[in-house]
Structure formats: C-alpha cells, structure tokens
LOVO-570385 format. One record per residue: residue number from 1; residue in three letters; x, y, z of N, C-alpha, C in turn. Coordinates in pm, whole numbers. Each point is the difference from the previous one (the first is absolute). Example, Ala and Ser with C-alpha at 12.3 -4.5 7.8 and 13.67 -1.06 7.14 Angstrom:
R     i    aa     n_px     n_py     n_pz    ca_px    ca_py    ca_pz     c_px     c_py     c_pz
R     1   ALA     1319     -569      780      -89      119        0       90      120        0
R     2   SER      -35      105      -72       82      119        6      -77      109       73
END
This chain:
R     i    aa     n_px     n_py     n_pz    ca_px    ca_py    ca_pz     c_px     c_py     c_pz
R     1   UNK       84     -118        0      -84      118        0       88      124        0
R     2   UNK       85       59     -137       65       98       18      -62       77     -131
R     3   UNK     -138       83       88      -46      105     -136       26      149       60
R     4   UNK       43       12     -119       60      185      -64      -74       91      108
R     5   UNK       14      128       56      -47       52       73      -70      155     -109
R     6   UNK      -76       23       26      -50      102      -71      -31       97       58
R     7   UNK        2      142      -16      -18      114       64     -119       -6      126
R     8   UNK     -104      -48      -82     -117      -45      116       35      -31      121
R     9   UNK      128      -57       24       18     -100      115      131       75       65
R    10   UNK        3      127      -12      113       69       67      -25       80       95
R    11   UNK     -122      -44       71        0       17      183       94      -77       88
R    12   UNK      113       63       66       94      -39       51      -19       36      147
R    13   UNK      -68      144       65       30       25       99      -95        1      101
R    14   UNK       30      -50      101     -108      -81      149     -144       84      -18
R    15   UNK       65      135       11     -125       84       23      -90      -14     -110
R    16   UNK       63        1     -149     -111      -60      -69      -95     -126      -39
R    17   UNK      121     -103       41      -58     -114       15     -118      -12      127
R    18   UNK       14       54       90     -119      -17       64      -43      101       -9
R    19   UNK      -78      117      -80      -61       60      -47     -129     -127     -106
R    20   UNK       84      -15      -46      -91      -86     -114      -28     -144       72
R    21   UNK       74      -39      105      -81      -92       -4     -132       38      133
R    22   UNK      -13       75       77     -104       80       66     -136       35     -151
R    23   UNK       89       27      -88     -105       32     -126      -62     -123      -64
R    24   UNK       70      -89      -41      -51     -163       27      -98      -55       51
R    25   UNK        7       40      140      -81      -78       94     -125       55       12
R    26   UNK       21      162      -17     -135       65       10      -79      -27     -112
R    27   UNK       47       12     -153      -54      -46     -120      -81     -113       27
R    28   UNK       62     -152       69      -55     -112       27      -97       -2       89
R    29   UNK        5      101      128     -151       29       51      -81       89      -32
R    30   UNK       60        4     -106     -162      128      -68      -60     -154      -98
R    31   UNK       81      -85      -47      -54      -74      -97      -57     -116       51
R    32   UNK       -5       10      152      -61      -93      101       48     -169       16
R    33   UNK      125       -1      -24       21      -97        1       67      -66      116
R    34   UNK       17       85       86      103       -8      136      -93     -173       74
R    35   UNK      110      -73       12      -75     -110       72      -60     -114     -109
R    36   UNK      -17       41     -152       -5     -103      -48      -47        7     -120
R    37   UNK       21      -46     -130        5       -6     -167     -186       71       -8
R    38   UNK        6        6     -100     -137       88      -45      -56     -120      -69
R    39   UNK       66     -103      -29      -21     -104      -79        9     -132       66
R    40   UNK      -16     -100       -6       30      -97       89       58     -128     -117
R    41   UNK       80      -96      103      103      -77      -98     -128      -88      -85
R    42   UNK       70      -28     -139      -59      -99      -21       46     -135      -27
R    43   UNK      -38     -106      -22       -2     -117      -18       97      -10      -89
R    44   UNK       16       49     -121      101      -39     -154       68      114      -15
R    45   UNK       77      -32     -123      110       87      -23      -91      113     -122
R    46   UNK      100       28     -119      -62       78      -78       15      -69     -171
R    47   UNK      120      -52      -18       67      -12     -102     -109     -166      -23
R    48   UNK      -46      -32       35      -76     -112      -25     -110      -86      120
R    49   UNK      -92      -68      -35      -83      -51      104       -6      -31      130
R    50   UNK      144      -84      -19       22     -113       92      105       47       70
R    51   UNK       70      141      -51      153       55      123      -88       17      107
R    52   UNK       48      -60       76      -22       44      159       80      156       30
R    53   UNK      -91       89       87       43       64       31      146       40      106
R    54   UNK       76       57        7      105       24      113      -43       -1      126
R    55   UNK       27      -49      100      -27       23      132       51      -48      107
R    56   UNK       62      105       98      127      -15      140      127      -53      -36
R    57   UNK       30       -9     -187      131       15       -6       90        3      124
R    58   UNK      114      -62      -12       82       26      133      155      -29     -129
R    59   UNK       69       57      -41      101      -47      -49      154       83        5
R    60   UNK       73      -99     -126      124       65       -9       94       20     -176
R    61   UNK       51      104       -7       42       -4     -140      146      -42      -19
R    62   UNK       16      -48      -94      161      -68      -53       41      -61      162
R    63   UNK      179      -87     -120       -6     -155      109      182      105       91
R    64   UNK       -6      112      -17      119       85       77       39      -75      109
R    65   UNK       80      -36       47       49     -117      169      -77      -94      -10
R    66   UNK        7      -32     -117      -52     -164      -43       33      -69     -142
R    67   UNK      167       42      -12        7      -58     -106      155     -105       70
R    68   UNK        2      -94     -165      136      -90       40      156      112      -31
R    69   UNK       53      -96      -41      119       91        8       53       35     -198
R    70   UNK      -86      -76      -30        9       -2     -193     -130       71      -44
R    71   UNK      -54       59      125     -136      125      -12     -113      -74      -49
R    72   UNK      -19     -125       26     -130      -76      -11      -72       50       98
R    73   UNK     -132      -14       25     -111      -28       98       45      -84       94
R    74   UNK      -20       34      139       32     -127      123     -149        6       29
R    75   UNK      -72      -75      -51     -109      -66      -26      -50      -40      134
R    76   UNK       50      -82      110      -31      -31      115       19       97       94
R    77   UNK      141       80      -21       40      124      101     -148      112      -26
R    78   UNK      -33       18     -107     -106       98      -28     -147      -25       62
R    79   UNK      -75     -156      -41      -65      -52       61      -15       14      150
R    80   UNK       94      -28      122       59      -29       69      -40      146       71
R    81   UNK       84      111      -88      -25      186       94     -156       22      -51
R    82   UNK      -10      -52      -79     -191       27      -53      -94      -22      107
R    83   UNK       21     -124       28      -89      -29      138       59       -3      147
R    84   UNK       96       78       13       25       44      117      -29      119       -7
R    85   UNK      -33      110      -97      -41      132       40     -161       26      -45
R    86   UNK      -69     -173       24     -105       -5      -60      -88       38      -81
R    87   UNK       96       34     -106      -36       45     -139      -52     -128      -84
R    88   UNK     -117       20      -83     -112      -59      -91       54        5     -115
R    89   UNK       71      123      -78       27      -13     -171      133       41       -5
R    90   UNK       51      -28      -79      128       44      -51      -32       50     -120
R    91   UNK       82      121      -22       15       64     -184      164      -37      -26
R    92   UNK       16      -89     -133      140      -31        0       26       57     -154
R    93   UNK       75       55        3       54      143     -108       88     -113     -121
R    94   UNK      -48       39     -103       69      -56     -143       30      111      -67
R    95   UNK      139        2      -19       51      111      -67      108      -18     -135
R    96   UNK       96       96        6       58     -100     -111      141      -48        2
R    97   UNK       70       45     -100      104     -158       23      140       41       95
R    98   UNK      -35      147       96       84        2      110       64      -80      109
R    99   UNK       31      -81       12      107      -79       77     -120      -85      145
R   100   UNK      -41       75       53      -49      -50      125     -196      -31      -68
R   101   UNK      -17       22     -114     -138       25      -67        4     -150     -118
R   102   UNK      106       10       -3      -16      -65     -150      -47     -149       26
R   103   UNK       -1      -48       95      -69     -168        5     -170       28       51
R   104   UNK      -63      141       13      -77        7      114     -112      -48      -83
R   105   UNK      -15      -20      -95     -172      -62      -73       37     -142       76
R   106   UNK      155     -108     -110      -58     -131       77       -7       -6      145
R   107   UNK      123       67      127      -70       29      115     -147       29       43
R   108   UNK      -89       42      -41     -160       43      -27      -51     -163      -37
R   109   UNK       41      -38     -101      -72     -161      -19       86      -74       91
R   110   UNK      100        3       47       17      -88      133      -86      -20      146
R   111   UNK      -36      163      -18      -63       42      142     -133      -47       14
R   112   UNK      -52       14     -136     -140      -63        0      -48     -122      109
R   113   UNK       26     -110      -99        8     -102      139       16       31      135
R   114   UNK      114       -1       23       19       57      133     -110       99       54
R   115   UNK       -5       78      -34     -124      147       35      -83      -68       25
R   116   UNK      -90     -102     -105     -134     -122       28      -24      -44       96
R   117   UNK      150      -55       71       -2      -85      118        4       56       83
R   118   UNK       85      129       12       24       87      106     -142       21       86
R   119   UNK      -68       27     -125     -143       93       53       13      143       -7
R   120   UNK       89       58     -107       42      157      -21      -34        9     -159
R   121   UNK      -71      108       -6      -20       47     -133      145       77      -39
R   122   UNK        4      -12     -176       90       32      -54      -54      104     -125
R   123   UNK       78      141      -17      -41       75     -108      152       45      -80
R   124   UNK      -20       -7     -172       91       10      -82       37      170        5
R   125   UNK       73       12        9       54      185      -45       63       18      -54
R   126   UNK      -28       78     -126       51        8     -111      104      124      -25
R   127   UNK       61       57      -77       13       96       45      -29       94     -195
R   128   UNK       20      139       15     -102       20     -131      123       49      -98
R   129   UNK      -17       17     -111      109      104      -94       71       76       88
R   130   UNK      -48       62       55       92      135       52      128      -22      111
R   131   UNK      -77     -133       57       90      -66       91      163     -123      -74
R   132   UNK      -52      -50     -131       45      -87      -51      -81     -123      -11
R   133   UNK      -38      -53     -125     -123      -99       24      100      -92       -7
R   134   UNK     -120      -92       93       31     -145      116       77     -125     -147
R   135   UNK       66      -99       57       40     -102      -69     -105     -105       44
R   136   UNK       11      -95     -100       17       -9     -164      -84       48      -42
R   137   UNK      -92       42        9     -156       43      -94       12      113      -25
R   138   UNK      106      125       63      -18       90      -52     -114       62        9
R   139   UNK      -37      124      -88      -86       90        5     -142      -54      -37
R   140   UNK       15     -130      -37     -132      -69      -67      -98      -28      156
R   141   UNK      -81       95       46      -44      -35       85      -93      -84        4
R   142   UNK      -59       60      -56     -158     -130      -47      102     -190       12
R   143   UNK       97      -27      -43       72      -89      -16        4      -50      171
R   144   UNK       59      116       84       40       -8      139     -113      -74       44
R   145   UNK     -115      111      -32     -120      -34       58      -42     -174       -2
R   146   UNK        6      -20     -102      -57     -175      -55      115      -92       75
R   147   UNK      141       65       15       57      -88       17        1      -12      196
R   148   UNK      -16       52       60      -64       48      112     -121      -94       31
R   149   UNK      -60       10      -66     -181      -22      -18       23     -203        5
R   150   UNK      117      -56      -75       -5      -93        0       67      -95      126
R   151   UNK       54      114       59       98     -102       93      -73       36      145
R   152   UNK     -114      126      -43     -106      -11      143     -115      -98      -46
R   153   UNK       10      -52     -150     -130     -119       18       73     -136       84
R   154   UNK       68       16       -6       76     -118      126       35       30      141
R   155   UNK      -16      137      -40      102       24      167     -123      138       47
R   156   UNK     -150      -46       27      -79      141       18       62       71      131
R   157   UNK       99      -20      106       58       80       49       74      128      -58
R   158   UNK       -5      -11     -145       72      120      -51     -147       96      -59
R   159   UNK       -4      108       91     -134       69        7        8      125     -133
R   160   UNK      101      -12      -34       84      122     -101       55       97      -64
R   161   UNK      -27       81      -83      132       50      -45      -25      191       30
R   162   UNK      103       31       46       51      127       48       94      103     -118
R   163   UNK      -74       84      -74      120       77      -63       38      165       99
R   164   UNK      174      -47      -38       53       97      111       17      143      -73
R   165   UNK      -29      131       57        8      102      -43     -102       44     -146
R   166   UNK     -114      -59       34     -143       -3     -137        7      144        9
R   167   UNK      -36       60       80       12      174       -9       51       91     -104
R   168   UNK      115      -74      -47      147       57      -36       27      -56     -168
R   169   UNK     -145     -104      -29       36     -131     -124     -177        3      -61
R   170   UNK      -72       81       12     -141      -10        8      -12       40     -175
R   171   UNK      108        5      -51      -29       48     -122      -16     -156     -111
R   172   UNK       61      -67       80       24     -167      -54     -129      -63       78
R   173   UNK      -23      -12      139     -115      -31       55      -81       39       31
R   174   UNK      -47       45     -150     -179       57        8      -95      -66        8
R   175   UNK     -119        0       58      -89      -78       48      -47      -90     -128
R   176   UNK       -6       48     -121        9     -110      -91      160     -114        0
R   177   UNK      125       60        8       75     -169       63       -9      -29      129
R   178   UNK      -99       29       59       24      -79       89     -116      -80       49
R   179   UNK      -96       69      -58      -91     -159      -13       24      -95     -131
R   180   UNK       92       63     -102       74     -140      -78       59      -81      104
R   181   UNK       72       76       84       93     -137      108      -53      -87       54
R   182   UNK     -135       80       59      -77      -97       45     -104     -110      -10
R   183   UNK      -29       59      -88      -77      -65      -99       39     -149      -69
R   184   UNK      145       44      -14       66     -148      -84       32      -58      153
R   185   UNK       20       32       80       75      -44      159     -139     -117       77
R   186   UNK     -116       79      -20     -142      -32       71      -60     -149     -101
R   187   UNK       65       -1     -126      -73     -140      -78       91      -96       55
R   188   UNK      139       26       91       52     -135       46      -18       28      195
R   189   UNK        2      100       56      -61       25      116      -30      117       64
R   190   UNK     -182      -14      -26      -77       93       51      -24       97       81
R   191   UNK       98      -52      142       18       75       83      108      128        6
R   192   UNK       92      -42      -33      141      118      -31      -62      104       -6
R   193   UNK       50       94       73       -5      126       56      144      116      -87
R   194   UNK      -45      119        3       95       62      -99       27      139       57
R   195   UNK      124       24       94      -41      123       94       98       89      -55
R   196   UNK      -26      115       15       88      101      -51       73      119      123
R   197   UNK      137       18      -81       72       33      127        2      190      -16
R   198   UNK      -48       37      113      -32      200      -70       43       56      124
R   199   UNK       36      111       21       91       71       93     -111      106       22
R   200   UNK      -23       30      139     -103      126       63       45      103     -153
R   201   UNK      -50       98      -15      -15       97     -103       -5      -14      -96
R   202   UNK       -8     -136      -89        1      -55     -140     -138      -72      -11
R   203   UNK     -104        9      100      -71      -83      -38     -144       64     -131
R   204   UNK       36      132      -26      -87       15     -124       95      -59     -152
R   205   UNK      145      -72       63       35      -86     -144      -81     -107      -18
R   206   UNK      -85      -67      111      -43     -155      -12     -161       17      -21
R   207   UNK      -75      123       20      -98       30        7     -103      -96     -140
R   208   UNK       44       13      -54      -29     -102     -212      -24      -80      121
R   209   UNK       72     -120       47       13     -141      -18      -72      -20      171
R   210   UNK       -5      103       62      -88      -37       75     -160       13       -6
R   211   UNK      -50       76     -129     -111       54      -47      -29     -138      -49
R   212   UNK       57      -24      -74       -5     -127      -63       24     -143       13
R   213   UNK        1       -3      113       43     -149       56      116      -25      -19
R   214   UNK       68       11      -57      161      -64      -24       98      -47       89
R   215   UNK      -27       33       87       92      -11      117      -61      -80      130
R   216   UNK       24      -39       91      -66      -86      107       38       64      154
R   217   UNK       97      119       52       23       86       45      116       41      -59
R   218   UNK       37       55      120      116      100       32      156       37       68
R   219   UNK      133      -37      -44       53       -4       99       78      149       20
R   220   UNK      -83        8      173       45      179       14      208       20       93
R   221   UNK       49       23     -104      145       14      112      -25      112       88
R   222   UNK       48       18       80       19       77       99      126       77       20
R   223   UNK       27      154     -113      108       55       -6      -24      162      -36
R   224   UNK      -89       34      -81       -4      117      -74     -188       99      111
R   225   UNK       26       83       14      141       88       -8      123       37      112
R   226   UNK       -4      -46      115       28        5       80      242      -16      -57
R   227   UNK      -34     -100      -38      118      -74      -72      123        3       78
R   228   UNK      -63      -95       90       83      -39      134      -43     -159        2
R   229   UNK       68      -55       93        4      -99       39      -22       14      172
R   230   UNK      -47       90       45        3       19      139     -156       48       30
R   231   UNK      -66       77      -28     -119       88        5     -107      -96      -38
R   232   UNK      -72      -25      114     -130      -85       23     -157       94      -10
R   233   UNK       40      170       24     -116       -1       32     -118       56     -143
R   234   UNK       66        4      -93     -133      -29     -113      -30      -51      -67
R   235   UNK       68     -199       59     -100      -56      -71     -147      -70       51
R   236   UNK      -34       33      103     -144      -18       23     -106      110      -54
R   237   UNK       59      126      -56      -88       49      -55      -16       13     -194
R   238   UNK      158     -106      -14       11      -25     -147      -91     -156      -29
R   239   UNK       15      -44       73     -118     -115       -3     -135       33       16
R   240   UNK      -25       87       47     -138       82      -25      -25       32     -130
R   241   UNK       55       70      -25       26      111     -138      -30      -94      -99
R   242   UNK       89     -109        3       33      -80     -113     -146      -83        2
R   243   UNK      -50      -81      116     -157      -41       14      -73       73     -104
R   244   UNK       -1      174       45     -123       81      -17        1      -32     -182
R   245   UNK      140       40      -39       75      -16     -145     -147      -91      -34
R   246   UNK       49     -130      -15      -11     -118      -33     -175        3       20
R   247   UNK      -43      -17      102     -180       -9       13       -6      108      -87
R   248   UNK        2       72       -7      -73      163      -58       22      -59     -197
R   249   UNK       98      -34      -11       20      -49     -121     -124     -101      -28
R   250   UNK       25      -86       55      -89     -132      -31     -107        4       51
R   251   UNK      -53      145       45     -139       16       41      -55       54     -152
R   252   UNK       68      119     -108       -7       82      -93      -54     -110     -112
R   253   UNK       75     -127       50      -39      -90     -141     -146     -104       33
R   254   UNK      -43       12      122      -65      -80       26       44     -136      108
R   255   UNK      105       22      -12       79     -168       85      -33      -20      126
R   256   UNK      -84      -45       57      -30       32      166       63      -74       51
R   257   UNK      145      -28       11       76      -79       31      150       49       65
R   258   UNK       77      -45       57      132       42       71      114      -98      -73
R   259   UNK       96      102      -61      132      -45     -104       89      -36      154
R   260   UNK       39      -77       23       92        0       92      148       86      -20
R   261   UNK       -2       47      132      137       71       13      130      -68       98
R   262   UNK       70      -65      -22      124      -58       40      112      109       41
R   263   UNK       51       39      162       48      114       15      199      -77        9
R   264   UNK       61       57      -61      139      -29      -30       86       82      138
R   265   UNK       26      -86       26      158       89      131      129      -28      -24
R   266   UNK       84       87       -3      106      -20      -30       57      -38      137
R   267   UNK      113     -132       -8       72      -61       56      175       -7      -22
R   268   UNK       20       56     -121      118       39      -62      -42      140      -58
R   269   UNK      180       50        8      -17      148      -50      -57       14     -133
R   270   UNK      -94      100      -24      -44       89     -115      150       34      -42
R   271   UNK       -8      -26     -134      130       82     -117       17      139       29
R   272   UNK     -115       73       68       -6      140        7        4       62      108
R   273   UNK       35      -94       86     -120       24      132      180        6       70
R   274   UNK       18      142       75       58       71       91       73     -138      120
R   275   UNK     -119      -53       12       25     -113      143      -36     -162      -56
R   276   UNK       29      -47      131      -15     -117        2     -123      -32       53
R   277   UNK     -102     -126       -6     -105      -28       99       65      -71      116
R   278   UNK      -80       82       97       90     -172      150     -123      -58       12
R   279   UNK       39      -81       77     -157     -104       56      -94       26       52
R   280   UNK       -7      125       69      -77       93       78      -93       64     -119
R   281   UNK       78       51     -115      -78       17     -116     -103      -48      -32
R   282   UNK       47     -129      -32      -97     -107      -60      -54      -22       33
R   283   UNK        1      -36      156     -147      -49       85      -46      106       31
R   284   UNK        1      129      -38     -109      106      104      -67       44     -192
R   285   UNK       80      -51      -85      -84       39     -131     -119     -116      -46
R   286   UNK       36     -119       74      -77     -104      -61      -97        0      143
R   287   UNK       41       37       76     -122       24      130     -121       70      -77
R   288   UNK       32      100      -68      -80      145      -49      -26      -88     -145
R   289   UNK       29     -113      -60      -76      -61      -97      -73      -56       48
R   290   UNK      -10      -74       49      -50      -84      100     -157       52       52
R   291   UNK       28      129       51     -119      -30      108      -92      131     -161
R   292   UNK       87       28     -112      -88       52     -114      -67     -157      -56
R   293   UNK       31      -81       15      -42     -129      -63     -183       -1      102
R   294   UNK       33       -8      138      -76      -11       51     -109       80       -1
R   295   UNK       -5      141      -48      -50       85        4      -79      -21     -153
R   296   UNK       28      -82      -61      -48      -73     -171       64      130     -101
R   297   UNK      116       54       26       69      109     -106      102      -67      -94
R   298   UNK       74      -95       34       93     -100      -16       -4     -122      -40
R   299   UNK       24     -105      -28        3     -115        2      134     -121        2
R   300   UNK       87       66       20      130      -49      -11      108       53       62
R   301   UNK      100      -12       13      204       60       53       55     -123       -7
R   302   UNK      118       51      -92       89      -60      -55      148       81        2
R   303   UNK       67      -78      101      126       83       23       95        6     -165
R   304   UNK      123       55      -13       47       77     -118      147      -74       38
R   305   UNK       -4      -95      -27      157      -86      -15       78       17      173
R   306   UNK     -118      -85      121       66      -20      106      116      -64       -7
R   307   UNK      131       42       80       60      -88       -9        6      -97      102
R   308   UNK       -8      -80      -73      -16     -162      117      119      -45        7
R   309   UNK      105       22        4      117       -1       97      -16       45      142
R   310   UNK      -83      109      -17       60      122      138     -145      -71       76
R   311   UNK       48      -71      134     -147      -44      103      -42      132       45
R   312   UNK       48      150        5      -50      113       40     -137       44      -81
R   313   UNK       17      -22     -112      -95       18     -114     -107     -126      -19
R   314   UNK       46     -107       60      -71     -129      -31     -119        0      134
R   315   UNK      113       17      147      -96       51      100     -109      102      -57
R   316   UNK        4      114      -25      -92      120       18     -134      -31     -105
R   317   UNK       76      -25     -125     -130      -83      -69     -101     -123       52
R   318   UNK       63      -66       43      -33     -141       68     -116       82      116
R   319   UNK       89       67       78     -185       51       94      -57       95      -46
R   320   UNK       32      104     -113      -70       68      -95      -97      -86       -8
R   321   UNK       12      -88     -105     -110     -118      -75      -85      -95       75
R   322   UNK       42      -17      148      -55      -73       99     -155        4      -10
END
C-alpha cells in the first residue's frame, strides 16, 4: 500500500488534524448515525447471489516474520501466530517477481489446504499496474480471478480476492471489469467475494463500482490524512464518514443494503509515515475498530503486515482480537 500523496492530503499539523476530525464527527451526528449504520447488514455480497456478506473479520496482511530463509511462506509459523492472536482471515499479497514475492501464488495454493483444516479463511491480494502486476498471470485479471475461483472450488476456505491500491488503478477496474472477473470466477465458485482496497479521501474514485455492484466491500487503510503512524484520534470519526460515504451512495441507487467496510491498521511503517507503529498503536486502533464494528459502521480489521516475529506485536493484537 504505497499510494502517491496528493495535495488533498497535506494536513500535517495537530491543530488541524483535530480540527477536522471534531468536523467529522459532528457531520456524522447531524447524519444520525452515531451508535449505528442507517442500513443494516445484509445476508449476501453484491457481485453475485450467493457471496456471503463480510462480517467480524478479524485478520492479517502479508506473511512479514513468517517467512523461510529462501523467502518462501512458513506456512505453519503463520498458521500458528494466526490463531494465537485469534485472527479468522488472512490477506496473503501476490506480487511480482521481487525476491521475497516471487513463489507467493504457489505459496497461496499450498496454504489452501492447510487454511481448510486450520479453520482460517484465506483471501488472494493482488496487487494492480501501478504497484507491478502479480506473477504469473500478470495483468490478465479476469484470468487471476478464474484461477482463484478454481482452487476455492476445492478449498471454500479461500473467501477471496483483494485488489491492493483499486483507488489509484480504477481506470483498468471499472465496474464493467470487474464484474467480467467475477462473473467468469462465480461459474466455477459462487461465493468469491471481490473487495477493493481505497484510502479515507479517495472514496468518490470507487463510487461507479459501488453504484453498481462490482465490488463486495471495502478495504479502508488507516493513514491519510493524518500521515503518521502514531495518531489514533481520527479514525473513529473516518469510519463514520466513510459509513455515511457508502449508505448515502447505495441509498441514491436504490440498494437497501450495507457494502461492507474492512478497517486496515498499520502494523509496519507507512513508506510515508514520519514514525513507526508500536503495539500500543495497534491495539488502541483496532479497539476503536472494533467497538465501530459493534456499533454496525464496520465490519472487519485487518492489521497491515504484523510482524510475527516481534511477541510485543503478537501480544497486543492477540487481546486486541480477544
């Protein structure tokens, strides 16, 4: 997740950052949503019949303090910190033919199995043009998609596929490809889910594909504008915001339904980001996902490449997620 920063996002200083986010919160109780969605969850996804909708997500992104020493997947070591910080899904990142990336698709069909048995859902992450498209399939997504689609008709623990930085690539995944992806993905399994990855202030890029079904939620990082790695206090009112976003949209078209929103925490440094996260971070940011989940604004947190080496980080998540 390293997208370009744009003038928009050049609030840097305390006093303004909590300026706006005081402006946030009040916006969200004028729009009455304080305490809970305007919409209520539903049953399925969007992109087809039978996706089940998102719901209490608990996860983690890429296999960072979980690889071998020839940068494979440690497949059991990963498993292993998954359910000790009682995390439900994993997002495992396919990228391209960079050194510690380049085995990560067949790693992904290794994990399958394993994931099945575990009792842990598994989701593909792709990553888009702008990032470098994923090996071997390349930019052929629709391709990803099917090929994805086939190794969850065996392995329905793999709930599916995640593109990273959609915000930033929306010119390639317009709501017409991306119900091609799914579309060819859903004639070998129905359920696959297709979430898109959008950063607080970009979300009138995804606006098409959420009008239109295309998408099955949302994955929100937790960075802009603040663009720190330290500063907790606006994202309970960017998870508002982003709610109000999203219902108000899919109220305009008719959809009486809730797109799920999946809230992203960073666990490793932002490319941009001044600081580091400590553990104290993470659990007082996924506390504040958490009890937005409960409040029905949310539906997910998914930490941002914990490292599962460090038990400091493994602790704080672990009773985070409790």
């Amino acid at each position: 997740m390293r997208f370009s920063t744009e003038a928009m996002m050049s609030f840097n200083s305390t006093a303004t950052r909590r300026l706006f986010s005081g402006l946030f919160l009040a916006l969200c109780l004028v729009a009455g949503i304080q305490g809970g969605s305007t919409c209520a969850a539903t049953a399925s996804g969007f992109t087809g019949p039978e996706v089940p909708a998102v719901s209490g997500l608990r996860g983690d992104y890429t296999n960072i303090g979980a690889r071998t020493a020839d940068g494979r997947t440690d497949i059991a070591k990963l498993i292993s910190v998954l359910k000790t910080i009682n995390a439900s899904d994993y997002f495992h990142l396919v990228w391209d033919n960079r050194p510690a990336y380049r085995y990560a698709w067949e790693d992904f069909q290794l994990m399958a199995p394993q994931f099945q048995n575990a009792g842990l859902n598994l989701w593909l992450t792709l990553t888009p043009p702008s990032e470098g498209v994923p090996v071997p399939f390349g930019g052929d997504y629709v391709q990803w998609a099917v090929e994805c689609a086939k190794l969850a008709k065996s392995y329905p623990a793999i709930k599916g596929i995640v593109i990273d930085d959609f915000n930033g690539n929306t010119s390639l995944f317009t709501p017409a490809y991306c119900k091609k992806m799914m579309t060819e993905a859903h004639k070998i399994a129905p359920k696959l889910a297709l979430l898109a990855t959008c950063y607080y202030g970009y979300e009138t890029k995804i606006l098409k594909q959420v009008e239109q079904g295309a998408i099955d939620g949302v994955v929100f990082p937790y960075f802009y504008p603040q663009e720190n790695n330290s500063d907790t206090t606006l994202l309970s009112a960017q998870i508002k915001m982003y709610r109000i976003t999203l219902d108000k949209t899919l109220k305009r078209v008719k959809k009486h339904k809730q797109l799920p929103l999946i809230v992203m925490i960073y666990a490793t440094k932002h490319s941009q980001s001044p600081d580091a996260p400590t553990p104290d971070y993470v659990k007082e940011c996924i506390r504040i996902a958490r009890q937005s989940i409960d409040q029905g604004l949310a539906n997910g947190v998914v930490t941002y490449q914990l490292p599962k080496s460090d038990q400091a980080f493994i602790d704080a998540v672990s009773s985070a997620y409790r």
